[in-house]
N, C-alpha and C positions, 0 to 999 in steps of 0.2 A: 504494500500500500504506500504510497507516496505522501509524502510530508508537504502538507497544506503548509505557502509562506501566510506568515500571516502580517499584515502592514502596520510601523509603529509608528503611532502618531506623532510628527513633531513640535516639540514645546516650543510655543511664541515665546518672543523675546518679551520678557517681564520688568515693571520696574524695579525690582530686587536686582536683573540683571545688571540693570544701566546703572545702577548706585557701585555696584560689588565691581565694573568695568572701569569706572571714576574712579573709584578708591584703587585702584590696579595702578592708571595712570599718572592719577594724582602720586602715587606712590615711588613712582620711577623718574616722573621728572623732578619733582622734586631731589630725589638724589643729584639728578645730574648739574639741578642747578642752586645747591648747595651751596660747591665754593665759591661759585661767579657771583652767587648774593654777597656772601659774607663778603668779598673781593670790594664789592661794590660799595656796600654798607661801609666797610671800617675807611675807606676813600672817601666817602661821605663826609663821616666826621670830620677827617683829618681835612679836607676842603671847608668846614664850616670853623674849625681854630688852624690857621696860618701862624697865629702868634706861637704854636708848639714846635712850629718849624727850628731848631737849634744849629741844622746844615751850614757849614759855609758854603758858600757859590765859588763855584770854580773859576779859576782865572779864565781869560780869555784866551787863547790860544790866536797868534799872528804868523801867518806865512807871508813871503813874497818871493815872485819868480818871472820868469819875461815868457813870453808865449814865444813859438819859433814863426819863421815867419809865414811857412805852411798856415799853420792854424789862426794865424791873425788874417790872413787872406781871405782866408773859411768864414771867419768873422765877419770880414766886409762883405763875402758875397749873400750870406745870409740873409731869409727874409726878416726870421728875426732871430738874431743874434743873441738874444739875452737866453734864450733856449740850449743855445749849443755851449755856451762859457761854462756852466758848470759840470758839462760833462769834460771839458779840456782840464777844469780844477782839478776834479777828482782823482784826472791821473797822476796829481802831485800832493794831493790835501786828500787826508779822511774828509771828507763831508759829513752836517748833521742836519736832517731835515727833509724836506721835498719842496721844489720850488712854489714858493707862494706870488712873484711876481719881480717884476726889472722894467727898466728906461734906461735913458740916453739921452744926456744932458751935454751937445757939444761933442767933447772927442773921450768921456767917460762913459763905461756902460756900469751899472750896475741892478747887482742881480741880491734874490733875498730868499733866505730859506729856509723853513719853520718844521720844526716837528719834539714829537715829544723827547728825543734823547740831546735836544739841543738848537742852536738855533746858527746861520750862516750867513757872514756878509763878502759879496765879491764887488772885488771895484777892479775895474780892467781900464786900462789907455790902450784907447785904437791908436792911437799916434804909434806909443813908442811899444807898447807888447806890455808894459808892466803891469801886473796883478798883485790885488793885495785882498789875502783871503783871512777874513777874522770868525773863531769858528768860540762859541760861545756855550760853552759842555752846560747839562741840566743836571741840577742836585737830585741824588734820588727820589728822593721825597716829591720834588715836581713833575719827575716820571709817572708817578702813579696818581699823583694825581692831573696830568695830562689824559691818563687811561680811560678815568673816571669819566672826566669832561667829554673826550672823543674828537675835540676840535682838531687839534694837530695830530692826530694817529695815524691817520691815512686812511683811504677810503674801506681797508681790508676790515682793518679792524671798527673802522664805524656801522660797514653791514654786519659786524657780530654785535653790536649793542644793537643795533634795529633788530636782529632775530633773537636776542634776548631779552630785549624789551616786549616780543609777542610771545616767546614762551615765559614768559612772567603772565602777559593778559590770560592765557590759557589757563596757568596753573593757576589764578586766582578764580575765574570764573566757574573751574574743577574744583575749588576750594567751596566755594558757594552755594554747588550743587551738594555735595556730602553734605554741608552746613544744613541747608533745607531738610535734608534725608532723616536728620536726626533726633528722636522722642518727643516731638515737643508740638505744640499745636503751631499749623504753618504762622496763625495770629503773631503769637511770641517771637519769628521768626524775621518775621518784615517789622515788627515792630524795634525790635534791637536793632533792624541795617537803619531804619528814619533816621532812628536815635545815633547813631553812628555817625552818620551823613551830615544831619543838623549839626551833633559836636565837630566834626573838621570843617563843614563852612562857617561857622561862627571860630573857629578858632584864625582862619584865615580870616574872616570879615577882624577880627579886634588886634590881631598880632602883625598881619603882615600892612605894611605902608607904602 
């Protein structure tokens, strides 16, 4: 006799599911963005008290050297010039930074260079080939918090605080959902987020100017 299949109904997705799935993910990214919080947090602080800063600042560091006449030529044919000087530094100067902007005032060009491990100034004579490269080191301390800020990091690391900035929106709004999920009538629920809401806009409306 043959063995009747017999068909086994499958279980919808429940909301016990979606809760016990939350709490899965809530659970993972949070690990993962553990140290990038605390990273970010104690950079935080250390940006709201400057006055903790006890670093010296590094000397300035001065180069100077003459361009050959190859690469002064390079210079003149350029459309723009202020582009190509700091790659001709480079080959004689550590460089710190990434070009944030240059002119040419007469027969000087200068170029300028910002980032978080330091910052660069180049002044070249088209005339005679001289360059004068002043390279201006960053205290550790204004590294990280450079990091924090994101301005001078370069654009690599500014699209990792934009994708950490959304997997923050994510893990909070995972946070909110459990929040919801848990004993309590939803009443109590919304009522604590008003009350929440109202304390940080009244703390901004009285604190902040």
């Amino acid at each position: 006799m043959s063995a009747t299949s017999v068909a086994v109904p499958k279980r919808r997705f429940s909301k016990q599911d979606f809760y016990r799935y939350s709490r899965l993910v809530h659970g993972w990214l949070s690990a993962f963005a553990f140290l990038i919080l605390c990273f970010f947090s104690i950079t935080g602080i250390l940006l709201n008290h400057p006055e903790w800063a006890t670093e010296s600042v590094p000397t300035p560091i001065e180069t100077k050297f003459r361009l050959e006449e190859a690469e002064l030529q390079q210079l003149f044919d350029a459309k723009e010039p202020e582009l190509l000087l700091p790659d001709m530094a480079a080959k004689r100067v550590a460089l710190k930074g990434e070009f944030t902007g240059g002119n040419q005032a007469r027969n000087d060009l200068f170029v300028r260079m910002t980032g978080v491990r330091g910052l660069t100034d180049i002044r070249a004579n088209m005339t005679t080939g001289d360059v004068t490269v002043v390279v201006e080191p960053a205290p550790s301390l204004s590294i990280v918090n450079e990091l924090h800020r994101g301005q001078r990091a370069g654009q690599t690391w500014r699209w990792f605080i934009d994708a950490f900035a959304a997997l923050l929106v994510v893990l909070s709004i995972i946070g909110y959902l459990i929040f919801l999920s848990l004993r309590f009538r939803l009443r109590t629920a919304l009522l604590i987020t008003a009350v929440s809401t109202a304390g940080v806009w009244a703390l901004f409306v009285c604190a902040v100017f």
